[in-house]
C-alpha positions in Angstrom: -19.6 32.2 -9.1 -16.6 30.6 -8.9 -14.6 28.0 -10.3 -12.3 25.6 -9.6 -10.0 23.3 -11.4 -9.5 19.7 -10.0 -5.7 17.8 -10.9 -5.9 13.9 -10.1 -2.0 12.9 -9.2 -3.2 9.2 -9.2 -5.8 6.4 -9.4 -5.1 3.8 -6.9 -8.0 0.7 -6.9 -8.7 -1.7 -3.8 -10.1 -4.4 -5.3 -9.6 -6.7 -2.3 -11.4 -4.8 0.3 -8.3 -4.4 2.8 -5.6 -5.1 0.9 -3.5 -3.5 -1.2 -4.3 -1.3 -4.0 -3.1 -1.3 -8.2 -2.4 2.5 -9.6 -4.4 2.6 -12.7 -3.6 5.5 -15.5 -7.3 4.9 -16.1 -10.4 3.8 -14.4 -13.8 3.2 -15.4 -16.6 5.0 -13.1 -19.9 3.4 -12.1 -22.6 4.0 -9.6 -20.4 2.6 -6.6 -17.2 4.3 -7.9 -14.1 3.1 -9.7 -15.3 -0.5 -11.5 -13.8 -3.7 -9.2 -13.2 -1.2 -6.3 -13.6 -3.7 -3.2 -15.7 -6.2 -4.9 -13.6 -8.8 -3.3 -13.7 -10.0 0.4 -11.3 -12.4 1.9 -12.9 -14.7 4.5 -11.9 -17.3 7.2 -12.6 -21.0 7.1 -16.5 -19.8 9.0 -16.8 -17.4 6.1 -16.2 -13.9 8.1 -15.1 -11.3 6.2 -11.2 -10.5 7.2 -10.1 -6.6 8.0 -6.4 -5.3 8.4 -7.6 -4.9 11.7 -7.7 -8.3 12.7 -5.1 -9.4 10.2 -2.9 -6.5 9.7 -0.8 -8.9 7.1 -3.3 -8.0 4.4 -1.8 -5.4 3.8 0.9 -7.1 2.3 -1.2 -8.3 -0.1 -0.7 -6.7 -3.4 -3.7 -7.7 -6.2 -2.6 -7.7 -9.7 -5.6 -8.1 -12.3 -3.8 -9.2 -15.3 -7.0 -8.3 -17.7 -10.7 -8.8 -17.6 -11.6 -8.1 -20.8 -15.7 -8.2 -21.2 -16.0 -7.6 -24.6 -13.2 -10.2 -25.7 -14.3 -12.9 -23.4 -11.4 -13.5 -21.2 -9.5 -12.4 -17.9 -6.5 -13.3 -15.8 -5.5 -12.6 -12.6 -3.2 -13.9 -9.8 -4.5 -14.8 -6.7 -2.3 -15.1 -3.3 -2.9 -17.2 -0.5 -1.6 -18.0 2.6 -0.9 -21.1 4.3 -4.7 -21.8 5.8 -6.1 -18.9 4.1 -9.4 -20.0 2.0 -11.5 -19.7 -1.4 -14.9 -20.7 0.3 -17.0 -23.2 -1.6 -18.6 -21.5 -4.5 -20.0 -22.0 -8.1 -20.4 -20.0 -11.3 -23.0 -20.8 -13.4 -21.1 -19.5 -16.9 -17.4 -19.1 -16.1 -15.2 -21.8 -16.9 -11.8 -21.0 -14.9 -8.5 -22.6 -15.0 -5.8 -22.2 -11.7 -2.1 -22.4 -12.5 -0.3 -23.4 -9.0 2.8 -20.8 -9.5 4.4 -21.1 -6.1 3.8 -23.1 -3.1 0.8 -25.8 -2.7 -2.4 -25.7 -2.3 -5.4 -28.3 -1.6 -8.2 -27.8 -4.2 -11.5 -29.4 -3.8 -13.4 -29.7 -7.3 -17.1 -31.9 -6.7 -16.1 -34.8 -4.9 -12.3 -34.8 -5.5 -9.7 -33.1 -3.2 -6.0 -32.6 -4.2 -3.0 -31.3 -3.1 -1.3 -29.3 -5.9 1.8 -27.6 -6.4 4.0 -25.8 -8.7 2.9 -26.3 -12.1 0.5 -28.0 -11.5 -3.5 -27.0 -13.5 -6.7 -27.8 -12.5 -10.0 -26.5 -14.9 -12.9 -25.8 -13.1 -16.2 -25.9 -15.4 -19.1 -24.3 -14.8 -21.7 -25.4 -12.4 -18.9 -27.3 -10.5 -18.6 -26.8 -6.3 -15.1 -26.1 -5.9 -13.1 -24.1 -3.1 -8.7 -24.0 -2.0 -6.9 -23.7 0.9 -3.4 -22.5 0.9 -1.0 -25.8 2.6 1.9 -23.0 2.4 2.0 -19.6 1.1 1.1 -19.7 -2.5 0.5 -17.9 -5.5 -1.8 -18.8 -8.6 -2.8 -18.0 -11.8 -6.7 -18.1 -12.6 -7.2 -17.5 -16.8 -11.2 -17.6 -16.9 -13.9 -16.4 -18.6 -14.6 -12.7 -17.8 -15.1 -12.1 -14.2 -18.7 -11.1 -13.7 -19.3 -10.6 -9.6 -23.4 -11.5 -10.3 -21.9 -15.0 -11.4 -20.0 -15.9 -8.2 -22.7 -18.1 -5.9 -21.3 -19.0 -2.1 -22.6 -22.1 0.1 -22.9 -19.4 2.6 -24.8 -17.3 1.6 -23.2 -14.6 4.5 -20.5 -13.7 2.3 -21.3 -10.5 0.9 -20.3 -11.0 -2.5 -22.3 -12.6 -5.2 -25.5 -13.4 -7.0 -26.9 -15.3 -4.0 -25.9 -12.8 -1.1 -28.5 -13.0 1.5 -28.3 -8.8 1.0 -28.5 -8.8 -2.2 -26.1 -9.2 -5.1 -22.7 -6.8 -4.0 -21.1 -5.6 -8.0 
């Protein structure tokens, strides 16, 4: 029998499914592959998934998961929209979340209330609130939350395949 030696160069992870990627120097393995590998979906105002295919601009898109650290309770990541691009309505039943407005503006719908934010501007989110953005102009946030668990992310439509309440089941 033979054997044969396997060198990895690098780790790349997608964690937006058809956007860019992050290297890594390390990745945690699960049953679906490398942990947070395309567990995100971007989705128009009707809540159909986007592909580079339609929107070849996505590829411009470069993720950047600043931690999401279980074990010490916390996580931070940047999210970037563009102007008309969505957050569909959602809740999380134990993530509390706060959004930074970095660059541009955005209209951010929290309950009831609707606002148009912009640079420097915070909004907390608790949990159990309905809340959802739209990009007015490109924009770039900061969300600091509790860890980012994808079983704790529930979508009005139910479609999107992401989530505790997917119609097809949860998607980790």
């Amino acid at each position: 029998m033979t054997s044969a030696t396997a060198h990895i160069s690098s780790l790349t992870q997608y964690p937006i499914k058809s956007c860019g990627g992050m290297v890594l120097e390390e990745a945690e393995v699960d049953a679906s592959g490398f942990r947070g590998d395309r567990c995100l979906v971007l989705v128009d105002s009707n809540g159909e998934s986007l592909s580079q295919d339609e929107v070849p601009r996505l590829a411009l898109i470069q993720p950047r998961l600043v931690a999401n650290e279980l074990e010490a309770g916390y996580c931070g990541k940047y999210l970037f929209v563009f102007a008309g691009q969505t957050c569909p309505r959602h809740h999380h039943q134990t993530k509390h979340e706060t959004f930074f407005i970095m660059k541009g503006r955005v209209r951010m719908t929290c309950g009831e209330t609707t606002r148009e934010m912009s640079e420097g501007e915070v909004l907390a989110v608790k949990p159990g609130q309905v809340h959802s953005f739209i990009g007015i102009s490109p924009a770039l946030l900061l969300e600091l939350s509790m860890p980012c668990r994808v079983d704790d992310n529930y979508f009005e439509n139910r479609d999107i395949p992401y989530g505790g309440n997917y119609r097809g089941g949860s998607r980790a």
